[in-house]
N, CA, C and O atoms as a Maestro MAE file, in Angstrom:
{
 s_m_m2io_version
 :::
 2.0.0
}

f_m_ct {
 s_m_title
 :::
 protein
 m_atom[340] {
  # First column is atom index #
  i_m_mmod_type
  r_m_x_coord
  r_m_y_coord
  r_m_z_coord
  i_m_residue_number
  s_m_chain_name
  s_m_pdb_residue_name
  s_m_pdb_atom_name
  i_m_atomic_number
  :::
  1 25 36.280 19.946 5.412 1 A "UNK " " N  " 7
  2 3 35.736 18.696 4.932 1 A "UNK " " CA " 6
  3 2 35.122 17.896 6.074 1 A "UNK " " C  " 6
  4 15 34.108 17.219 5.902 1 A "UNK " " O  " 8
  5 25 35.760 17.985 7.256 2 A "UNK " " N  " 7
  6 3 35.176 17.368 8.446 2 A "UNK " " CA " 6
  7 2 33.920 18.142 8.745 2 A "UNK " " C  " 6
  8 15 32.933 17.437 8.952 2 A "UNK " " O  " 8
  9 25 33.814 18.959 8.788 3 A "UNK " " N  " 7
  10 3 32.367 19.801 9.043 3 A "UNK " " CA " 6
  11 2 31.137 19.248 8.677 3 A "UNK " " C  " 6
  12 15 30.120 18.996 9.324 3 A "UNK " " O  " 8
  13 25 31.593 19.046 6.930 4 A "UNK " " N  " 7
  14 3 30.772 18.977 5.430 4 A "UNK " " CA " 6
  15 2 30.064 17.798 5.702 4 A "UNK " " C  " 6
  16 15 28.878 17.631 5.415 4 A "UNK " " O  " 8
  17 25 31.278 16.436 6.625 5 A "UNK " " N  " 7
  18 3 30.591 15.432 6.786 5 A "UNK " " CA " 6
  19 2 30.087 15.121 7.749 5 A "UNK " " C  " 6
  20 15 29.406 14.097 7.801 5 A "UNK " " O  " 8
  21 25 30.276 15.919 8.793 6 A "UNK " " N  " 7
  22 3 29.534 15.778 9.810 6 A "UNK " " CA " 6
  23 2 28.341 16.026 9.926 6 A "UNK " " C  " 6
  24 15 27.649 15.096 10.340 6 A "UNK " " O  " 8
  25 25 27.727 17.210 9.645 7 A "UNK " " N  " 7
  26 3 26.886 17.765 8.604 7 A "UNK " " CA " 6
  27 2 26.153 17.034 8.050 7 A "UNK " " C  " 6
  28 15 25.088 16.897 8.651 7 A "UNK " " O  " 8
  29 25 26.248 16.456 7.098 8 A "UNK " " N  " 7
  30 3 25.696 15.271 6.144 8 A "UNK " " CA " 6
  31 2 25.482 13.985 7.085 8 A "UNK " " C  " 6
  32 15 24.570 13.172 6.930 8 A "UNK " " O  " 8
  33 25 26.509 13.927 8.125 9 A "UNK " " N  " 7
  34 3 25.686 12.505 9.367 9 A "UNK " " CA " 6
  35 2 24.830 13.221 10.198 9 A "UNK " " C  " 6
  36 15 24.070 12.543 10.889 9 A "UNK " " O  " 8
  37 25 24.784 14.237 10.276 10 A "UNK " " N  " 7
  38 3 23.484 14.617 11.278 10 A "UNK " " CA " 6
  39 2 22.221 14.672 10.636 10 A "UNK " " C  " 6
  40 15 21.300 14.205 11.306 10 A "UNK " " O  " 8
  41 25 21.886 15.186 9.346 11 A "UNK " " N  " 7
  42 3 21.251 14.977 8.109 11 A "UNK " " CA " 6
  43 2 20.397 13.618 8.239 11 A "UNK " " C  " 6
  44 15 19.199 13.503 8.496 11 A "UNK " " O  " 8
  45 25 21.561 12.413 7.935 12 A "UNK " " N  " 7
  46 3 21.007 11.544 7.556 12 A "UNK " " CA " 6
  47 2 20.237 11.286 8.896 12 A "UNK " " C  " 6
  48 15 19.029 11.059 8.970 12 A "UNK " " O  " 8
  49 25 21.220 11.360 10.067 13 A "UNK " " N  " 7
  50 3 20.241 10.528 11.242 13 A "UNK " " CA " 6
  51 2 19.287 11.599 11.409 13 A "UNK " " C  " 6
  52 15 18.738 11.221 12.444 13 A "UNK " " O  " 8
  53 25 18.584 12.937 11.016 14 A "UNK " " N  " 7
  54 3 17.219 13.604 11.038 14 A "UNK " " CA " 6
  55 2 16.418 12.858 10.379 14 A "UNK " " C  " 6
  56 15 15.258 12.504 10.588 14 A "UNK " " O  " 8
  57 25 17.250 12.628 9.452 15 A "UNK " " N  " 7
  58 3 15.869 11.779 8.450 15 A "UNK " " CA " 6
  59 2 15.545 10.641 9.139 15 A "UNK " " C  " 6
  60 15 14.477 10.305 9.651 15 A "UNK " " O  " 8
  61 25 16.616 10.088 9.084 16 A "UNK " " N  " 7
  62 3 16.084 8.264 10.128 16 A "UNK " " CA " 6
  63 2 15.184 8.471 11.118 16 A "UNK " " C  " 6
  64 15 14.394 7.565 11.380 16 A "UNK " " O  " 8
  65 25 15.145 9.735 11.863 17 A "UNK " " N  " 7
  66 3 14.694 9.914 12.927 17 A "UNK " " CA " 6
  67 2 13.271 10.321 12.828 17 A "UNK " " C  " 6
  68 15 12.264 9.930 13.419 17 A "UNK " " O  " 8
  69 25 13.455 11.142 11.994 18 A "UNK " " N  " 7
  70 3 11.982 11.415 11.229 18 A "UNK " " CA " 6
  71 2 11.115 10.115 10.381 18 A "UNK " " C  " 6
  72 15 9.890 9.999 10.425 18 A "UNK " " O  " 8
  73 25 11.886 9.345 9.743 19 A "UNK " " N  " 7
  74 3 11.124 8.343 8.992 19 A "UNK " " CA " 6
  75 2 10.862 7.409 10.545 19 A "UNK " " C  " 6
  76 15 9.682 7.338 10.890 19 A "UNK " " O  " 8
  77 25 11.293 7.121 10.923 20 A "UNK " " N  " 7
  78 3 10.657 6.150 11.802 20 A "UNK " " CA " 6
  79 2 9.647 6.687 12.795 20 A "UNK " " C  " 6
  80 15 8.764 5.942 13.221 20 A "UNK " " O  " 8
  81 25 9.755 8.149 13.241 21 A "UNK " " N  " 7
  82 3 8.588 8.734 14.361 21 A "UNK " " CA " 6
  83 2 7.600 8.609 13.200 21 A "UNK " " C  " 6
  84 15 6.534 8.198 13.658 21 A "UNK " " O  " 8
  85 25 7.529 8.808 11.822 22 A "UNK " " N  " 7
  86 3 6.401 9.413 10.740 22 A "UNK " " CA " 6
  87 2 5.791 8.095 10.734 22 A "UNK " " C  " 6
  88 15 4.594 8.120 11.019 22 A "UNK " " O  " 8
  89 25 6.442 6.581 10.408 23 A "UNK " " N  " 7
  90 3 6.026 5.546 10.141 23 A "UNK " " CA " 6
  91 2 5.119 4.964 11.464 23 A "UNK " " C  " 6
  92 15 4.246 4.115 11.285 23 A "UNK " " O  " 8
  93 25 5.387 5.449 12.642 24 A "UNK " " N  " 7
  94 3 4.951 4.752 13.795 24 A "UNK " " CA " 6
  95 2 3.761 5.131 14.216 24 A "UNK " " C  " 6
  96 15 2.785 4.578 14.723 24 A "UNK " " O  " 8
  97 25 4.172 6.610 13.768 25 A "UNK " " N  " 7
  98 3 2.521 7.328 13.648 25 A "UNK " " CA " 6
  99 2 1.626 6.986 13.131 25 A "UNK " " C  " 6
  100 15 0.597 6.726 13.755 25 A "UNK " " O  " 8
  101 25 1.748 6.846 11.517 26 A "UNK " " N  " 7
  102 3 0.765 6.313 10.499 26 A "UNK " " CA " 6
  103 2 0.282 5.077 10.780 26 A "UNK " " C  " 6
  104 15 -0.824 4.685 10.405 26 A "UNK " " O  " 8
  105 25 1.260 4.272 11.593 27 A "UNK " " N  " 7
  106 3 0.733 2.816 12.312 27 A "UNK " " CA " 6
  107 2 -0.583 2.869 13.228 27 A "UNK " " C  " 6
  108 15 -1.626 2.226 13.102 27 A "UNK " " O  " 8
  109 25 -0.308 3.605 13.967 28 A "UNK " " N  " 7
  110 3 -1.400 4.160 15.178 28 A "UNK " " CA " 6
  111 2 -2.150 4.789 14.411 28 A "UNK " " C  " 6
  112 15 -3.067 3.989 14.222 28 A "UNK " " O  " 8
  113 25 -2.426 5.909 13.704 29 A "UNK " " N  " 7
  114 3 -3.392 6.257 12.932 29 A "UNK " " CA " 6
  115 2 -4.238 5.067 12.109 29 A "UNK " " C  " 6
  116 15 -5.406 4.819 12.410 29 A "UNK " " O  " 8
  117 25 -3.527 4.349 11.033 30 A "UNK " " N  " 7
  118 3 -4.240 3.544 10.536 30 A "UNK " " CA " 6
  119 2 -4.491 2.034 11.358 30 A "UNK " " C  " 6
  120 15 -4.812 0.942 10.888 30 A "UNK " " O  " 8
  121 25 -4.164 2.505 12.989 31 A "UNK " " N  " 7
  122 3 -5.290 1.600 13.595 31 A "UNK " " CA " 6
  123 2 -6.553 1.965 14.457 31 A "UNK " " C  " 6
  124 15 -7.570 1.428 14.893 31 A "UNK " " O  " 8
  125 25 -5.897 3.215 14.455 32 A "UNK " " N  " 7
  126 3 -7.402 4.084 15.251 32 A "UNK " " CA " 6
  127 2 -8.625 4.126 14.131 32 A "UNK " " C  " 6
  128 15 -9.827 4.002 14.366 32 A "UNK " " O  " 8
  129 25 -7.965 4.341 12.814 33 A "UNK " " N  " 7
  130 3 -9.221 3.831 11.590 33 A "UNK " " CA " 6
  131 2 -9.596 2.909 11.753 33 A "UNK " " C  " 6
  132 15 -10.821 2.922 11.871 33 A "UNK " " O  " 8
  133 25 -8.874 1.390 11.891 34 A "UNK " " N  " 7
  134 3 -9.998 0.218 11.750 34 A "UNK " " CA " 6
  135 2 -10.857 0.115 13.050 34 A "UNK " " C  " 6
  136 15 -11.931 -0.476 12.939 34 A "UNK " " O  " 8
  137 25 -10.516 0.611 14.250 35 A "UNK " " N  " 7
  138 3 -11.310 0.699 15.269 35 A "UNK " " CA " 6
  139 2 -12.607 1.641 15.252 35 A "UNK " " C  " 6
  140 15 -13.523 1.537 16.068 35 A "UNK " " O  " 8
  141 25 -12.552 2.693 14.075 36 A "UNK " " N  " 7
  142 3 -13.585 3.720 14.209 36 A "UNK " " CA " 6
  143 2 -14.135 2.872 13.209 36 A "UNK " " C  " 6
  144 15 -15.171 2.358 13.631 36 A "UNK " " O  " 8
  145 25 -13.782 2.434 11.758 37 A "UNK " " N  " 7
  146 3 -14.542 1.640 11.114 37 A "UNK " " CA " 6
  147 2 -15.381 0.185 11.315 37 A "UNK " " C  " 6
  148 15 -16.255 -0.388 10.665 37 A "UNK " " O  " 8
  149 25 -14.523 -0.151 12.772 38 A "UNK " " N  " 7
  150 3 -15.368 -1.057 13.763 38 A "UNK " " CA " 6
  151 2 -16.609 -0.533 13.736 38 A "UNK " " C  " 6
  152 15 -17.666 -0.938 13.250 38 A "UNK " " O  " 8
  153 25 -16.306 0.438 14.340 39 A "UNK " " N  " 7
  154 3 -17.284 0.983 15.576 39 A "UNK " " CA " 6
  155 2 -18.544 1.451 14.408 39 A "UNK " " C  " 6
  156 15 -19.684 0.998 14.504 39 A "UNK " " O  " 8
  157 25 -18.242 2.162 13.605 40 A "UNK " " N  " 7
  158 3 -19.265 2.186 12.586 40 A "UNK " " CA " 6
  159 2 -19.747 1.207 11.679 40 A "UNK " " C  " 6
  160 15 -20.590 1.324 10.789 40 A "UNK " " O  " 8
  161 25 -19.086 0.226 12.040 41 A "UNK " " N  " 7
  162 3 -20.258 -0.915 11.030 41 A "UNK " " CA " 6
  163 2 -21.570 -0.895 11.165 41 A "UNK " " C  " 6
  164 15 -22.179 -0.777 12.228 41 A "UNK " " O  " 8
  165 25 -22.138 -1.039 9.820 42 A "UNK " " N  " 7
  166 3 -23.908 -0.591 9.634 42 A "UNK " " CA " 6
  167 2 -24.139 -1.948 10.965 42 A "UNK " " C  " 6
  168 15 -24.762 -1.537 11.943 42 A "UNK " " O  " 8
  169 25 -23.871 -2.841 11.006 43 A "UNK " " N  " 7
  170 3 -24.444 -3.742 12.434 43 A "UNK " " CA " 6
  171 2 -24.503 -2.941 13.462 43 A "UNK " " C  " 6
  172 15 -25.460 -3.087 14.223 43 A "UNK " " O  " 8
  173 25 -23.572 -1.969 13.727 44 A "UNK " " N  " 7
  174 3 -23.553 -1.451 14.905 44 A "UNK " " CA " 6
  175 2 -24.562 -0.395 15.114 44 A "UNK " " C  " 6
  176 15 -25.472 -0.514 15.935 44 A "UNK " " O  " 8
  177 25 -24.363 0.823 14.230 45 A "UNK " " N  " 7
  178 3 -25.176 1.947 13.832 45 A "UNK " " CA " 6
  179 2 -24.951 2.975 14.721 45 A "UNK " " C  " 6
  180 15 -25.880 3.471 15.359 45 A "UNK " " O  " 8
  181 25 -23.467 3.457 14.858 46 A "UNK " " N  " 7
  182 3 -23.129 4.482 15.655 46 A "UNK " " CA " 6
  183 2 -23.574 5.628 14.790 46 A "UNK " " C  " 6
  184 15 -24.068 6.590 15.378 46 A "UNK " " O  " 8
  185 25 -23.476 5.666 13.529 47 A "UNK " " N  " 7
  186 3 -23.620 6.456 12.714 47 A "UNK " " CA " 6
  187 2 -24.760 6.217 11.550 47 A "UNK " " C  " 6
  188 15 -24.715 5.283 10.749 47 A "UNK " " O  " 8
  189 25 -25.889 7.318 11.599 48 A "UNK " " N  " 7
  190 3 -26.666 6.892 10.418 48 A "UNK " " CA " 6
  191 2 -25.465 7.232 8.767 48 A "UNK " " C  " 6
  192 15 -24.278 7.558 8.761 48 A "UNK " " O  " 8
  193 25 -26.372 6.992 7.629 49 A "UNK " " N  " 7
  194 3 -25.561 7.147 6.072 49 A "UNK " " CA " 6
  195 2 -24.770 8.255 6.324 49 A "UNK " " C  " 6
  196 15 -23.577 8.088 6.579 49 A "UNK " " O  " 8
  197 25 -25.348 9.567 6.285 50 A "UNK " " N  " 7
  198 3 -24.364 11.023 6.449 50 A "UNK " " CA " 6
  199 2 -23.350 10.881 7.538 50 A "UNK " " C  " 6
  200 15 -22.191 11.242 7.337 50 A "UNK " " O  " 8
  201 25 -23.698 10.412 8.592 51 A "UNK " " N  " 7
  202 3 -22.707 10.839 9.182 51 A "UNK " " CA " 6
  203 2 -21.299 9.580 8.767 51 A "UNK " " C  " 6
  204 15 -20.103 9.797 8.961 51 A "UNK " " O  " 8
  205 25 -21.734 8.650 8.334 52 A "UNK " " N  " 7
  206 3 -20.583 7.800 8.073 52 A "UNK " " CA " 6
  207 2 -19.855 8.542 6.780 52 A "UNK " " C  " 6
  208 15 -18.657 8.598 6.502 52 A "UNK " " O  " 8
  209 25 -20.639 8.918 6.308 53 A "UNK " " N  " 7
  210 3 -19.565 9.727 4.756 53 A "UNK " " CA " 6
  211 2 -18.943 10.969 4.927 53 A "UNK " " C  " 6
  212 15 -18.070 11.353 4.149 53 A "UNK " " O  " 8
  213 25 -19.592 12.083 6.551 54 A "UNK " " N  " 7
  214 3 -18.658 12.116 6.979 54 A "UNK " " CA " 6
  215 2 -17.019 12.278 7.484 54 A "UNK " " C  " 6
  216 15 -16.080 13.064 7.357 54 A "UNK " " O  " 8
  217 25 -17.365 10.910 8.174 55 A "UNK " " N  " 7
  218 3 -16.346 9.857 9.022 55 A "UNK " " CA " 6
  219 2 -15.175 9.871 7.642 55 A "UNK " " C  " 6
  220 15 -14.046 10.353 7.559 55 A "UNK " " O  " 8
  221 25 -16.039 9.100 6.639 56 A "UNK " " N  " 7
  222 3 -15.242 8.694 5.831 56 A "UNK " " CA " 6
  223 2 -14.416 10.033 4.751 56 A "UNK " " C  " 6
  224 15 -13.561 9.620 3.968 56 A "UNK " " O  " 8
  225 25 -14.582 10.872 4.760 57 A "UNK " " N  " 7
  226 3 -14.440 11.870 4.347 57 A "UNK " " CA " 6
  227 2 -13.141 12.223 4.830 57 A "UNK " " C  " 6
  228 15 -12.134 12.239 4.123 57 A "UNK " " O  " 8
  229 25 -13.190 12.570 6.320 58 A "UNK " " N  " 7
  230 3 -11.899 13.101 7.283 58 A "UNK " " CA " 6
  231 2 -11.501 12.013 7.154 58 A "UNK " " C  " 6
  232 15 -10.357 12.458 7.238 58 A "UNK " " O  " 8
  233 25 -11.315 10.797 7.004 59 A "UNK " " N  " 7
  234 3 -10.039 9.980 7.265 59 A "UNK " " CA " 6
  235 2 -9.739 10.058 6.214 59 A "UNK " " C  " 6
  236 15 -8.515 10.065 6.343 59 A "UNK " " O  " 8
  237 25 -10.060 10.180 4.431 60 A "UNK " " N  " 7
  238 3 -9.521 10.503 3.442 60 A "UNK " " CA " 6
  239 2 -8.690 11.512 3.425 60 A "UNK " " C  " 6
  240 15 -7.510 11.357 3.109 60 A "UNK " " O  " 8
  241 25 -9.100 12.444 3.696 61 A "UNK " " N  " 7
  242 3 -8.974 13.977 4.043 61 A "UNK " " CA " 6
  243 2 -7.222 13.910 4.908 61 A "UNK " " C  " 6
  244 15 -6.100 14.348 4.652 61 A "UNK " " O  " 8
  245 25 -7.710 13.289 5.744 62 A "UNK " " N  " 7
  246 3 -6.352 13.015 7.115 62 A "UNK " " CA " 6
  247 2 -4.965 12.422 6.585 62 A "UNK " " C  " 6
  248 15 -3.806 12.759 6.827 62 A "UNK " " O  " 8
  249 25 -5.755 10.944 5.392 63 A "UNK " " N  " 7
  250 3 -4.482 10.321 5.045 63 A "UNK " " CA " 6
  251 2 -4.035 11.152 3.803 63 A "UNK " " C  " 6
  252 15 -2.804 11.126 3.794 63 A "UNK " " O  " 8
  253 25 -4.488 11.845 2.800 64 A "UNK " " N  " 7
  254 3 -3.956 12.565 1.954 64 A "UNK " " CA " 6
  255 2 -2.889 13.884 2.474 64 A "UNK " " C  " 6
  256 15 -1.888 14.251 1.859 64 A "UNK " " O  " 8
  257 25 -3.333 14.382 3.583 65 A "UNK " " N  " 7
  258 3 -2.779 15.340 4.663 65 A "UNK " " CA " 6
  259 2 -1.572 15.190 5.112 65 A "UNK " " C  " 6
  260 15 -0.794 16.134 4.972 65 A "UNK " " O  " 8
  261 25 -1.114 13.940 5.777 66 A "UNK " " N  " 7
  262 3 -0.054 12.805 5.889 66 A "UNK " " CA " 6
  263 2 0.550 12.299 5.137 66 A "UNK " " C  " 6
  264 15 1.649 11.802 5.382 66 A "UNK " " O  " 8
  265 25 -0.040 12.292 3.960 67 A "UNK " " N  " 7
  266 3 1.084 11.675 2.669 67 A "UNK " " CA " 6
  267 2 1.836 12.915 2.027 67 A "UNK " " C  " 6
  268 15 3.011 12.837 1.668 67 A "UNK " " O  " 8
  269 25 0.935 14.267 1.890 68 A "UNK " " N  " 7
  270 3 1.129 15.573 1.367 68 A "UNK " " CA " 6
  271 2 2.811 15.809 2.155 68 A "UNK " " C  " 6
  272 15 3.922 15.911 1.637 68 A "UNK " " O  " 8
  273 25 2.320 15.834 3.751 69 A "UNK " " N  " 7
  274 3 3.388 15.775 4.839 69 A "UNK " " CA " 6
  275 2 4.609 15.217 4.544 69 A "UNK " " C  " 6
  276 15 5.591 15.959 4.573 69 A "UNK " " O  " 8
  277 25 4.749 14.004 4.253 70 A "UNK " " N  " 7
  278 3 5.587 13.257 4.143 70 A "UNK " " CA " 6
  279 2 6.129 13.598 2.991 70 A "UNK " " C  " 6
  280 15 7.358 13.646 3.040 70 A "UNK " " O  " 8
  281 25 5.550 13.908 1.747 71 A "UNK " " N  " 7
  282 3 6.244 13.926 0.581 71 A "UNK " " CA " 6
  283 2 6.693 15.631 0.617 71 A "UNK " " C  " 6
  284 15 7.415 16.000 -0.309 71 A "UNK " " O  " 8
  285 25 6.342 16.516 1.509 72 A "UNK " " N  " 7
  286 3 7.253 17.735 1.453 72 A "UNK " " CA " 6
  287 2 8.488 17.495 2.119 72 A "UNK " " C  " 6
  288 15 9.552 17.962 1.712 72 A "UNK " " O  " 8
  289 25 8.392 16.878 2.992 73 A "UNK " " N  " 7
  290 3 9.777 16.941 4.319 73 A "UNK " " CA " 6
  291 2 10.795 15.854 3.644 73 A "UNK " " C  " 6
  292 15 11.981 15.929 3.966 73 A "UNK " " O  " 8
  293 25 10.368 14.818 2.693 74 A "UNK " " N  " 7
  294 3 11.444 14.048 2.088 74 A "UNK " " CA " 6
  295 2 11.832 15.070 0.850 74 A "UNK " " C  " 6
  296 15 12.849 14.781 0.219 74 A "UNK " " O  " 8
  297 25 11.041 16.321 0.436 75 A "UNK " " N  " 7
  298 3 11.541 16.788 -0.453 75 A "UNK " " CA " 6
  299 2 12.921 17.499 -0.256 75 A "UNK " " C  " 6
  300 15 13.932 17.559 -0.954 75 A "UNK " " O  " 8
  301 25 12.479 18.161 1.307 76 A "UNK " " N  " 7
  302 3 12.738 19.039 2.290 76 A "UNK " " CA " 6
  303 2 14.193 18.446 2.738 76 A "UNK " " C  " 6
  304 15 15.022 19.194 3.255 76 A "UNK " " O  " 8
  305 25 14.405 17.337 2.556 77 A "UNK " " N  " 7
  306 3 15.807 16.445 2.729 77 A "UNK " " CA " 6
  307 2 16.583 16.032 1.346 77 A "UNK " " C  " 6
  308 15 17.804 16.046 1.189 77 A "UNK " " O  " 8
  309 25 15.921 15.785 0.700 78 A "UNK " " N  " 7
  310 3 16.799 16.037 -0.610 78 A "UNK " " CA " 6
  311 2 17.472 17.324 -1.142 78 A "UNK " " C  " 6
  312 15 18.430 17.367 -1.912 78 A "UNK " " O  " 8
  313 25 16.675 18.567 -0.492 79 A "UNK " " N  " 7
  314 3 17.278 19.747 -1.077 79 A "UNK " " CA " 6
  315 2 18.063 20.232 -0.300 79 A "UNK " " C  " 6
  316 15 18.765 21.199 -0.596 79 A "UNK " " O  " 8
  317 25 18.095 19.416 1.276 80 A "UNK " " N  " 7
  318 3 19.356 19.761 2.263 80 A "UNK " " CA " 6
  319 2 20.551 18.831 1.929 80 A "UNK " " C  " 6
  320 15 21.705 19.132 2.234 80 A "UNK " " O  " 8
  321 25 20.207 17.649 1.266 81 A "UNK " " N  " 7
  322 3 21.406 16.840 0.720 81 A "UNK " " CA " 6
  323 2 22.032 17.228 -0.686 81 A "UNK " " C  " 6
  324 15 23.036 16.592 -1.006 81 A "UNK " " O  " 8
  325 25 21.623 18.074 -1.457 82 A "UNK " " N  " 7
  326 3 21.833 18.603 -2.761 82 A "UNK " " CA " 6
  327 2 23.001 19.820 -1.729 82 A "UNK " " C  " 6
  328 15 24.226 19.937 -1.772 82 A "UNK " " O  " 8
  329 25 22.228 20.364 -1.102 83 A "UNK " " N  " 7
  330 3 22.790 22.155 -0.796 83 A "UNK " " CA " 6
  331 2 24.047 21.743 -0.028 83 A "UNK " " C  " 6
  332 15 25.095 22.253 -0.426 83 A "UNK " " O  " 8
  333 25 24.121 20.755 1.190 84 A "UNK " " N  " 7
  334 3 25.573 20.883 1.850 84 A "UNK " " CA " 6
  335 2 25.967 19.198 1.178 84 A "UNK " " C  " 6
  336 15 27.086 18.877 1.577 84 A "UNK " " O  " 8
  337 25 25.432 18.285 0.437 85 A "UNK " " N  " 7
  338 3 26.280 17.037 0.386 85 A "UNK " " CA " 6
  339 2 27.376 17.090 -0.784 85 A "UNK " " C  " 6
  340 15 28.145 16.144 -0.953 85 A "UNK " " O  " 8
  :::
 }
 m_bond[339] {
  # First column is bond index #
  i_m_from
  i_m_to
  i_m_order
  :::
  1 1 2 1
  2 2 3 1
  3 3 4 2
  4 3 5 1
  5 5 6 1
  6 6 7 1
  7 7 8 2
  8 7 9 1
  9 9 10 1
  10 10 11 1
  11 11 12 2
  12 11 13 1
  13 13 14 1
  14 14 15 1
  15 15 16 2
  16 15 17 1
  17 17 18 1
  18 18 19 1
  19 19 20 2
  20 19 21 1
  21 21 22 1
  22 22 23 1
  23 23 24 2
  24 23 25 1
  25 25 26 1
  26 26 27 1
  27 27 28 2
  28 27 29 1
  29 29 30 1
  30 30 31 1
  31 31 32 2
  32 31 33 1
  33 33 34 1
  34 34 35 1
  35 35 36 2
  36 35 37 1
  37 37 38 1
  38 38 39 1
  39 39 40 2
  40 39 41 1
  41 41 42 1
  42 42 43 1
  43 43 44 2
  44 43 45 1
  45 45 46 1
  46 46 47 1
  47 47 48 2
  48 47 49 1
  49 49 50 1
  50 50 51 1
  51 51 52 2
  52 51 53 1
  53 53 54 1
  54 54 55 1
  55 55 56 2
  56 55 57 1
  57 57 58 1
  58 58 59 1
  59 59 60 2
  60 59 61 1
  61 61 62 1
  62 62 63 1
  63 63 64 2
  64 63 65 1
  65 65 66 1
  66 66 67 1
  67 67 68 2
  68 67 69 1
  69 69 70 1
  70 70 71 1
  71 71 72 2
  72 71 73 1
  73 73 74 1
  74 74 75 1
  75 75 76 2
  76 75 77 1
  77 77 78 1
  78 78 79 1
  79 79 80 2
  80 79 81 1
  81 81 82 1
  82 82 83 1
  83 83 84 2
  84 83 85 1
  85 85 86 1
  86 86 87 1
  87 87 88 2
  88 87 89 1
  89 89 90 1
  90 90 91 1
  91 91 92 2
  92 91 93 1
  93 93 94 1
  94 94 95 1
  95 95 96 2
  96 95 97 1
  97 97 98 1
  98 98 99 1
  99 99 100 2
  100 99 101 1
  101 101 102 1
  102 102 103 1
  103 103 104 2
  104 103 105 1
  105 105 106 1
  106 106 107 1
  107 107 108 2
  108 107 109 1
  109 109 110 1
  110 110 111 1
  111 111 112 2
  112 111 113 1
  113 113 114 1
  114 114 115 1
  115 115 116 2
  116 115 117 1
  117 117 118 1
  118 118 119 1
  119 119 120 2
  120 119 121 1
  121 121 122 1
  122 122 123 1
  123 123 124 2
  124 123 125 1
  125 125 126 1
  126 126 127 1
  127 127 128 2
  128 127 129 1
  129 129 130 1
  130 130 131 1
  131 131 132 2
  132 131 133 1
  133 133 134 1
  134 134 135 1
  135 135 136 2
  136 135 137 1
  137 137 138 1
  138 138 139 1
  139 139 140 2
  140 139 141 1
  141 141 142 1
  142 142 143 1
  143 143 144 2
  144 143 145 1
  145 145 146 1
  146 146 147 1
  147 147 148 2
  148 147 149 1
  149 149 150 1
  150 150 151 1
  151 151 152 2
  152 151 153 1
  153 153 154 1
  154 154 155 1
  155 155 156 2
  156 155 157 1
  157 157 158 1
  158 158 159 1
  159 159 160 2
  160 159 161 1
  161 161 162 1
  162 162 163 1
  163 163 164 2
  164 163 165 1
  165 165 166 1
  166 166 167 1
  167 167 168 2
  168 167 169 1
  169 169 170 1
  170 170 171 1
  171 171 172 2
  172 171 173 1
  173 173 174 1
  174 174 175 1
  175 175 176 2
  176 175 177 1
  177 177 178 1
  178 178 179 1
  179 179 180 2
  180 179 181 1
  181 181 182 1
  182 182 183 1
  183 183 184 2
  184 183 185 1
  185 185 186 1
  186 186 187 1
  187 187 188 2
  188 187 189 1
  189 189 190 1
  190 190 191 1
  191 191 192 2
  192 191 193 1
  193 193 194 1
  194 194 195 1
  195 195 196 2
  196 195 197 1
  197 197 198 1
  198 198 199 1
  199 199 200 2
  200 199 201 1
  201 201 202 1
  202 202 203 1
  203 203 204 2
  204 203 205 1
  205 205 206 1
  206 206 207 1
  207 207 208 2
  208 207 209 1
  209 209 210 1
  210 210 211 1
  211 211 212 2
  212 211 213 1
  213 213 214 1
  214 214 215 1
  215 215 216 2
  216 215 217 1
  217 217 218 1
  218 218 219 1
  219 219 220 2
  220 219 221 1
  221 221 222 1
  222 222 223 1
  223 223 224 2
  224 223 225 1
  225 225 226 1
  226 226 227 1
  227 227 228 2
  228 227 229 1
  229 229 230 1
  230 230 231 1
  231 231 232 2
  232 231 233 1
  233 233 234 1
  234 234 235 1
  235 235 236 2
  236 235 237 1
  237 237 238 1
  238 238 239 1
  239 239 240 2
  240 239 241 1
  241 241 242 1
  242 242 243 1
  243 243 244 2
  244 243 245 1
  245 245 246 1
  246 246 247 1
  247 247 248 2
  248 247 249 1
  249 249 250 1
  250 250 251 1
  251 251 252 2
  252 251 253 1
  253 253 254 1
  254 254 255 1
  255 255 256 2
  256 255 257 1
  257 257 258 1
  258 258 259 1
  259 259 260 2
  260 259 261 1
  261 261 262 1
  262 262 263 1
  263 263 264 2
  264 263 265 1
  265 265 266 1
  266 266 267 1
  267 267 268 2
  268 267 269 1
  269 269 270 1
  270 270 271 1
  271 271 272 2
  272 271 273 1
  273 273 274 1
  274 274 275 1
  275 275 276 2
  276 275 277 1
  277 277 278 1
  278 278 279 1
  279 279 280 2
  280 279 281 1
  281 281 282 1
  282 282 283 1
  283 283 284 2
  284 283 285 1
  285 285 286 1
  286 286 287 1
  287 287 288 2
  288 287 289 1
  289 289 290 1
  290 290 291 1
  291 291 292 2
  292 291 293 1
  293 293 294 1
  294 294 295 1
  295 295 296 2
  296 295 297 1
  297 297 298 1
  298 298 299 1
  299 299 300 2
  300 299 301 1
  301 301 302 1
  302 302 303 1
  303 303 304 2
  304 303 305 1
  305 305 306 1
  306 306 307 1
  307 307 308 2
  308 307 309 1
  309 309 310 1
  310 310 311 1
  311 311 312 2
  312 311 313 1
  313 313 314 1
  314 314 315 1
  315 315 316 2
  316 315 317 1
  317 317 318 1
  318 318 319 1
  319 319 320 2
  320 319 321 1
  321 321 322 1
  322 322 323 1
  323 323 324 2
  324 323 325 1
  325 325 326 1
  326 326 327 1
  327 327 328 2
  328 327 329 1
  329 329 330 1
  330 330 331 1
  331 331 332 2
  332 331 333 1
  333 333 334 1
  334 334 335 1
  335 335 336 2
  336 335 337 1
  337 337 338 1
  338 338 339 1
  339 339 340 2
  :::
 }
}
């Protein structure tokens, strides 16, 4: 029984450990976006039409990628808390 729960506290602090590196990331990511969406404002014109759609394309692309991510590895922890909790 001591194992079982020990087990189950190492568990939880993976996850903690994981939700907060995942969240800190997505922070920095969705600020390197508003800086590229700076940088491409039609005022600026780093980018003609195509290449901004693009731009805009991969960061869709990126955050669906990251959410996909996230929602396997929390799956990925529920089925380790089902199997030893």
């Amino acid at each position: 029984m001591v194992q079982k729960d020990a087990l189950h506290r190492m568990i939880k602090f993976n996850q903690t450990l994981f939700e907060n590196a995942f969240e800190a990331t997505a922070q920095r990511q969705d600020q390197v976006e508003k800086i590229g969406n700076t940088m491409m404002d039609p005022s600026g014109g780093l980018l003609p039409g195509e290449g901004r759609k693009v731009y805009d394309n991969c960061v869709t692309a990126f955050k669906a990628g990251r959410s996909n991510f996230k929602t396997y590895i929390d799956e990925g922890y529920q089925k380790a808390e089902k199997f030893f909790g």
